[in-house]
Gaussian input, Z-matrix of N, CA and C with variables (Angstrom, degrees):
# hf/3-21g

backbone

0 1
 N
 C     1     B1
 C     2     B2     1     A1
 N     3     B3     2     A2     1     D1
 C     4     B4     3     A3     2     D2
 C     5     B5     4     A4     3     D3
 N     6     B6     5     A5     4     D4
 C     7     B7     6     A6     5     D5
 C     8     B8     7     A7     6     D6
 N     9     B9     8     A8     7     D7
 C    10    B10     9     A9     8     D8
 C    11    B11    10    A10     9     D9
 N    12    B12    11    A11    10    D10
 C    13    B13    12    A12    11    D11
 C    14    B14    13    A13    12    D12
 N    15    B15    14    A14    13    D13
 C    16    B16    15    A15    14    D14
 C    17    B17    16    A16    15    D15
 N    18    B18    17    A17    16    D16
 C    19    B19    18    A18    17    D17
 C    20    B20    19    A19    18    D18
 N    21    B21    20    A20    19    D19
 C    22    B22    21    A21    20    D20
 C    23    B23    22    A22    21    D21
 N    24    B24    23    A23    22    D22
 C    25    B25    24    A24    23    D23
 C    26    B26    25    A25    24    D24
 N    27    B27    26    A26    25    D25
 C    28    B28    27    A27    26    D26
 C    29    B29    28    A28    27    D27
 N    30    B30    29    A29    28    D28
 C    31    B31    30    A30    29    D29
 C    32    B32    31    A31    30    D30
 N    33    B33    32    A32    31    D31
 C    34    B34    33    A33    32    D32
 C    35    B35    34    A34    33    D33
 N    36    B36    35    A35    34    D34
 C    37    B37    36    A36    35    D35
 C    38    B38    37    A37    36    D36
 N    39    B39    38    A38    37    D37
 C    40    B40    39    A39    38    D38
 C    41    B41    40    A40    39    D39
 N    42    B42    41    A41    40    D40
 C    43    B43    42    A42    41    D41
 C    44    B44    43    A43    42    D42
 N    45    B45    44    A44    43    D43
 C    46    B46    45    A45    44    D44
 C    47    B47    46    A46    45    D45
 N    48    B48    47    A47    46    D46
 C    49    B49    48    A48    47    D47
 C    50    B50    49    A49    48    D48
 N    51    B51    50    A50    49    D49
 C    52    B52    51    A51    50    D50
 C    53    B53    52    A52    51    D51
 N    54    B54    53    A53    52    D52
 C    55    B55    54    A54    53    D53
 C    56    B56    55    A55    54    D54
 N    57    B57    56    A56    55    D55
 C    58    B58    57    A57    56    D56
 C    59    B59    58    A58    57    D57
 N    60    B60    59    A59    58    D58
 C    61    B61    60    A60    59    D59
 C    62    B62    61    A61    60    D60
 N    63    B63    62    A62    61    D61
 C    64    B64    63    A63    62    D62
 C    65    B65    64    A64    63    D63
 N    66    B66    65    A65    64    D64
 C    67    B67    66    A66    65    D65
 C    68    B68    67    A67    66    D66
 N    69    B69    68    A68    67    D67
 C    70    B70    69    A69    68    D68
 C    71    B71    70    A70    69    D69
 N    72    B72    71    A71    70    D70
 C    73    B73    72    A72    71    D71
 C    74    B74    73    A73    72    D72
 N    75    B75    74    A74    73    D73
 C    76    B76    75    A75    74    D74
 C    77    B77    76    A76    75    D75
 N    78    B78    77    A77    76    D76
 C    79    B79    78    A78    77    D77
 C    80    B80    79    A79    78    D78
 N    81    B81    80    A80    79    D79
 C    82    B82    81    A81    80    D80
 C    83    B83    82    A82    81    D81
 N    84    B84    83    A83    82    D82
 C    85    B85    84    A84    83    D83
 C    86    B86    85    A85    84    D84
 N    87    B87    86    A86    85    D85
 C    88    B88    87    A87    86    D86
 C    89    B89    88    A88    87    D87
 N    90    B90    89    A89    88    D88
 C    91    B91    90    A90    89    D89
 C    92    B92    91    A91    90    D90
 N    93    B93    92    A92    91    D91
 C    94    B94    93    A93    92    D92
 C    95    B95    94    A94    93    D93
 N    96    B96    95    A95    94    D94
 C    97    B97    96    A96    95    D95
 C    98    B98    97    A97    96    D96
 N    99    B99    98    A98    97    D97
 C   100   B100    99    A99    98    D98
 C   101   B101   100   A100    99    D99
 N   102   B102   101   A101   100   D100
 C   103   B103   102   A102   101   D101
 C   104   B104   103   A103   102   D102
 N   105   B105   104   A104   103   D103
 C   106   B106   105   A105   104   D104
 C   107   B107   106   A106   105   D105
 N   108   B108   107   A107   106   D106
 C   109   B109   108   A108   107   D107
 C   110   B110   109   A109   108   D108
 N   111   B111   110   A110   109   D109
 C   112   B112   111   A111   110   D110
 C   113   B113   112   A112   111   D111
 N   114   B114   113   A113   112   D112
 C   115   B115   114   A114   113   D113
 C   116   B116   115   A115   114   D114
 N   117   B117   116   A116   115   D115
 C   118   B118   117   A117   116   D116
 C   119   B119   118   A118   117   D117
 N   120   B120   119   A119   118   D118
 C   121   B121   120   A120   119   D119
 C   122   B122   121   A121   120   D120
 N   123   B123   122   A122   121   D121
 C   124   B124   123   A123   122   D122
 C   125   B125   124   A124   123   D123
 N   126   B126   125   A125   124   D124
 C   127   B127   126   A126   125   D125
 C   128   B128   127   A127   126   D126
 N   129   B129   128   A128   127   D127
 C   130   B130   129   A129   128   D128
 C   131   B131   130   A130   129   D129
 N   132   B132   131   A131   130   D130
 C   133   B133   132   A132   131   D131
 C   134   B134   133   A133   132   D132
 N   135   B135   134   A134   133   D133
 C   136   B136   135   A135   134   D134
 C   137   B137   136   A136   135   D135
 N   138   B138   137   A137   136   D136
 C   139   B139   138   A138   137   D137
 C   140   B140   139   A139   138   D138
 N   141   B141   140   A140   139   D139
 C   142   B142   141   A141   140   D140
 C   143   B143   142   A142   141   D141
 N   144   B144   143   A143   142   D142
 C   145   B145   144   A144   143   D143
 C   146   B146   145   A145   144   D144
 N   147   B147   146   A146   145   D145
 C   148   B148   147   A147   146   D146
 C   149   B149   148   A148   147   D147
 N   150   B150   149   A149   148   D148
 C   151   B151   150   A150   149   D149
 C   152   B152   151   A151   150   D150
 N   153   B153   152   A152   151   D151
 C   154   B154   153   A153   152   D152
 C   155   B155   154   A154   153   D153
 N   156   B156   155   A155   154   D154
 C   157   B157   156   A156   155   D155
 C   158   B158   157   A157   156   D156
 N   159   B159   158   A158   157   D157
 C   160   B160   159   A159   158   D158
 C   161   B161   160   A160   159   D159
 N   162   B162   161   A161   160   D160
 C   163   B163   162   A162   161   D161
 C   164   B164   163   A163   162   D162
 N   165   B165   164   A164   163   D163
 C   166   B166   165   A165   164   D164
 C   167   B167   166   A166   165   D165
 N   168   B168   167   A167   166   D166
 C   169   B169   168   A168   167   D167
 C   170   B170   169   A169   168   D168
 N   171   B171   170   A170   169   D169
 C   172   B172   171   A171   170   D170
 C   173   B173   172   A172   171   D171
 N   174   B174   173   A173   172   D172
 C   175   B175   174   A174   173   D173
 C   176   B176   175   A175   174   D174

   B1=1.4451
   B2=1.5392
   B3=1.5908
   B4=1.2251
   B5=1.9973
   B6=1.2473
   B7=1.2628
   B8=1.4927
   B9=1.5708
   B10=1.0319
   B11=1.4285
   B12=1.3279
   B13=1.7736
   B14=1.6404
   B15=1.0592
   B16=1.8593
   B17=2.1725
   B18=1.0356
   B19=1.6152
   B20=2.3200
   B21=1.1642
   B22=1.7155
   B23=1.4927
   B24=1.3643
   B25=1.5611
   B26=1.6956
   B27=1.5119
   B28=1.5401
   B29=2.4213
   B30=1.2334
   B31=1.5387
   B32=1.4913
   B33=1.5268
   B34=1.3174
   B35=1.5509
   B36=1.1315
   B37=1.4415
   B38=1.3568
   B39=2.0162
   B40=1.3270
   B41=1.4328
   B42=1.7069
   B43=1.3497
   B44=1.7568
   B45=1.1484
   B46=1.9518
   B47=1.2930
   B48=1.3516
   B49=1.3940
   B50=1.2748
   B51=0.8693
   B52=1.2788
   B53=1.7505
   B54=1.1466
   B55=1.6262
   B56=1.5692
   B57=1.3291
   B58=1.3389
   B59=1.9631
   B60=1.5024
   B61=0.9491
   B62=2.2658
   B63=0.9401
   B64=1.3109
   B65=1.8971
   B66=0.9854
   B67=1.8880
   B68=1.7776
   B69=2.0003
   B70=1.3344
   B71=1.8008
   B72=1.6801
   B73=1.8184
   B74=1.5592
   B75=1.0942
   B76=1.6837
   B77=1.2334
   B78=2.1156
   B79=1.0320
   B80=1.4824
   B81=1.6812
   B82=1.6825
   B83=1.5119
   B84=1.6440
   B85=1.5506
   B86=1.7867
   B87=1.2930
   B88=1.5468
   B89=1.8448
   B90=1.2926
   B91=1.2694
   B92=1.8383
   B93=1.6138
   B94=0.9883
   B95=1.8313
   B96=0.9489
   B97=1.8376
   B98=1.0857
   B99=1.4128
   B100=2.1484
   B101=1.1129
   B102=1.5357
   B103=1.6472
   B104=1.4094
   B105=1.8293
   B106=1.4465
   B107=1.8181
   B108=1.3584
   B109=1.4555
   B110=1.3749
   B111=1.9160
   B112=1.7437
   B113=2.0279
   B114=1.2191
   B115=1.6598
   B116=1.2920
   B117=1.2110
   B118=1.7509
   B119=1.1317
   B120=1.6444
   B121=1.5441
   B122=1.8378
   B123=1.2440
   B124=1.5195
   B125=1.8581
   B126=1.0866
   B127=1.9506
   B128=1.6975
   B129=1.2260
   B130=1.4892
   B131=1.3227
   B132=1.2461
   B133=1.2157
   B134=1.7914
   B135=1.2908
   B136=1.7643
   B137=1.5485
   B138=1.7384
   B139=1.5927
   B140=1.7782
   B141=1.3377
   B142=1.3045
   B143=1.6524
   B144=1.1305
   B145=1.8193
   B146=1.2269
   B147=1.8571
   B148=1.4558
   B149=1.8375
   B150=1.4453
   B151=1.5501
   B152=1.5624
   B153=0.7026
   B154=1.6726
   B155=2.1707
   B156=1.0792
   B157=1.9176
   B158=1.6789
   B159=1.2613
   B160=1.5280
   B161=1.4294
   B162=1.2241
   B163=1.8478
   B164=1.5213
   B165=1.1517
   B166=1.5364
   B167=1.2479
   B168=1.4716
   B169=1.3772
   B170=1.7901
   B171=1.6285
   B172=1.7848
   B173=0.9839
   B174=1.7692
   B175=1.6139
   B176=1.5470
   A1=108.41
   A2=123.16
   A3=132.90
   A4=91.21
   A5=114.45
   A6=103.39
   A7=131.15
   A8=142.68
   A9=144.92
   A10=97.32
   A11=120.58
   A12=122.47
   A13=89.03
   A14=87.70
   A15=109.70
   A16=101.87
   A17=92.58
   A18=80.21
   A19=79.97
   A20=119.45
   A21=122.37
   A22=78.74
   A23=86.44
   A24=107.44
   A25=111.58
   A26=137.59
   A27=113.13
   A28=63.34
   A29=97.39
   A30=114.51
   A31=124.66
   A32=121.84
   A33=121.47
   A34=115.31
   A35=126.42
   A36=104.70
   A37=126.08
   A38=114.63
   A39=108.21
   A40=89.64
   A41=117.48
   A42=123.98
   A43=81.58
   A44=90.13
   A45=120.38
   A46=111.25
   A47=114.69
   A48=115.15
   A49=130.72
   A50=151.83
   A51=166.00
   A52=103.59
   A53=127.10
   A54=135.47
   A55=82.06
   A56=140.52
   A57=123.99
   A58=129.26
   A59=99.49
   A60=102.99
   A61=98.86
   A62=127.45
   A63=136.02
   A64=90.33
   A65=110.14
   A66=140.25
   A67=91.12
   A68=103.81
   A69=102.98
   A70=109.70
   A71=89.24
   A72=93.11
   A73=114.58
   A74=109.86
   A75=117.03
   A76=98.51
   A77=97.26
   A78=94.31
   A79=142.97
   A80=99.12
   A81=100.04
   A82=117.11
   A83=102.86
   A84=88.13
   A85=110.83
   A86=106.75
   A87=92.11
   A88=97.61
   A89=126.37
   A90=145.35
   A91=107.82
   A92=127.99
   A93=94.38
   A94=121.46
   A95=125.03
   A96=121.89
   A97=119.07
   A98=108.09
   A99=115.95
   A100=103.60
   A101=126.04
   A102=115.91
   A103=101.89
   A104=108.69
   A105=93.75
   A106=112.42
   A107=108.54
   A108=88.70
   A109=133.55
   A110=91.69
   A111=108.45
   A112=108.50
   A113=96.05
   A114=95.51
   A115=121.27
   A116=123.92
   A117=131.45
   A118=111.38
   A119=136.44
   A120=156.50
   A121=81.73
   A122=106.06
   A123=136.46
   A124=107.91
   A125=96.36
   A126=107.24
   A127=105.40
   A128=121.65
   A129=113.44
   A130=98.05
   A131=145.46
   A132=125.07
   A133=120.90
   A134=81.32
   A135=116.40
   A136=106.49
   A137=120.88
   A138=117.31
   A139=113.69
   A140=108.58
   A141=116.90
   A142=104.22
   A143=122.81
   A144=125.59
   A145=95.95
   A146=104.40
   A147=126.78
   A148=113.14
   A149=110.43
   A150=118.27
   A151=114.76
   A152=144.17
   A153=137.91
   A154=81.64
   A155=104.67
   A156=122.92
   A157=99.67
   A158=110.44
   A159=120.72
   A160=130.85
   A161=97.26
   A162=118.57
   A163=126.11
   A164=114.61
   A165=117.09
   A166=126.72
   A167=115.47
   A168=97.62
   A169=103.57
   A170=90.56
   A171=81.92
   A172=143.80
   A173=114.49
   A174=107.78
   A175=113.94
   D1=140.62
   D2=-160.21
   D3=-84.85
   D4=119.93
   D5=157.21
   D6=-65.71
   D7=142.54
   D8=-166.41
   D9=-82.01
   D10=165.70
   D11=164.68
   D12=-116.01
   D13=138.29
   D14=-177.30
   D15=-82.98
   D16=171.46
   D17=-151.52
   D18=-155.44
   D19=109.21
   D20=-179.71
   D21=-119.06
   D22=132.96
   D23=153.14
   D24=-124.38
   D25=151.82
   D26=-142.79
   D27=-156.91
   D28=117.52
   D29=160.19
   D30=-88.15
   D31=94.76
   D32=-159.03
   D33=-112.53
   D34=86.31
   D35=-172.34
   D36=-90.34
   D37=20.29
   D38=-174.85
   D39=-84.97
   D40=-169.15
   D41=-166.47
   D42=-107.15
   D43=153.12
   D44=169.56
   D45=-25.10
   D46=-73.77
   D47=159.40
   D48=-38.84
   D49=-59.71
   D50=147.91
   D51=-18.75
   D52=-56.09
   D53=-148.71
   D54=-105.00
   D55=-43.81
   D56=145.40
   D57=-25.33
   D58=-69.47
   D59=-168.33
   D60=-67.38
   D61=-26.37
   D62=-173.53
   D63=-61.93
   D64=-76.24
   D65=-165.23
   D66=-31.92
   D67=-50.47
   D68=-156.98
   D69=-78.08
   D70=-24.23
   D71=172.60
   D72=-66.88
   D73=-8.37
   D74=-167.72
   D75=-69.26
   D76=-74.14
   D77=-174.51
   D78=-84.71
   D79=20.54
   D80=173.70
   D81=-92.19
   D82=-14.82
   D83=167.73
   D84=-105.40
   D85=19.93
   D86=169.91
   D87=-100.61
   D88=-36.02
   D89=161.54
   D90=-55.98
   D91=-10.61
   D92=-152.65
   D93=-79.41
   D94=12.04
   D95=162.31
   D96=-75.72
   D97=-45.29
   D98=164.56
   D99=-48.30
   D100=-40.98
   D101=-157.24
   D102=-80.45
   D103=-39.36
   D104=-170.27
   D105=-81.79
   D106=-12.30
   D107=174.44
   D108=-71.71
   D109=-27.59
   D110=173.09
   D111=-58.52
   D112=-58.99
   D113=158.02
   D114=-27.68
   D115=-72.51
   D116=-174.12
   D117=-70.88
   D118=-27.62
   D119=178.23
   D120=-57.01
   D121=-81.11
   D122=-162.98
   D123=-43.17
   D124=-35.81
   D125=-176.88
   D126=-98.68
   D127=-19.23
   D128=168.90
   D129=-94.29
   D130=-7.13
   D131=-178.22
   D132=-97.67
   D133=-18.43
   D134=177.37
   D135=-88.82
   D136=-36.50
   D137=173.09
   D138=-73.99
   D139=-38.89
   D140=-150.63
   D141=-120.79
   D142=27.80
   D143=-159.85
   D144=-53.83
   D145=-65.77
   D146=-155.08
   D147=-78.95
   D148=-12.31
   D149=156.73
   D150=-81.58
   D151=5.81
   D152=-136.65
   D153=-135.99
   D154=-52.82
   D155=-169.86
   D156=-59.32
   D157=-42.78
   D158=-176.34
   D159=-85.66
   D160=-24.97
   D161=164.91
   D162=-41.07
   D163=82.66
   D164=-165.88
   D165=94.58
   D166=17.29
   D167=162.87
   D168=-148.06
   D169=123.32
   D170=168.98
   D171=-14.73
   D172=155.83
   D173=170.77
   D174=-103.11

């Protein structure tokens, strides 16, 4: 039997922005532990770059 290809069409009448900013709230609280670790990943690597390079090895 021939499988069908599925075919969504989605009627949006907010503006771009808007259905952006909606899409990104979605997926930050279905994402939200990824987001906050990428956050905390992102700020220790940004607080501590130039301590982190020097850690264990002589001067």
């Amino acid at each position: 039997m021939k499988k069908r290809k599925l075919n969504y069409r989605f009627h949006n009448p907010n503006p771009t922005a808007a259905t952006a900013d909606y899409l990104l709230k979605i997926f930050m609280e279905a994402n939200q532990e990824k987001v906050q670790l990428a956050i905390q990943a992102a700020a220790d690597t940004a607080d501590g770059s130039g301590k982190k390079e020097n850690e264990g090895h002589p001067a």
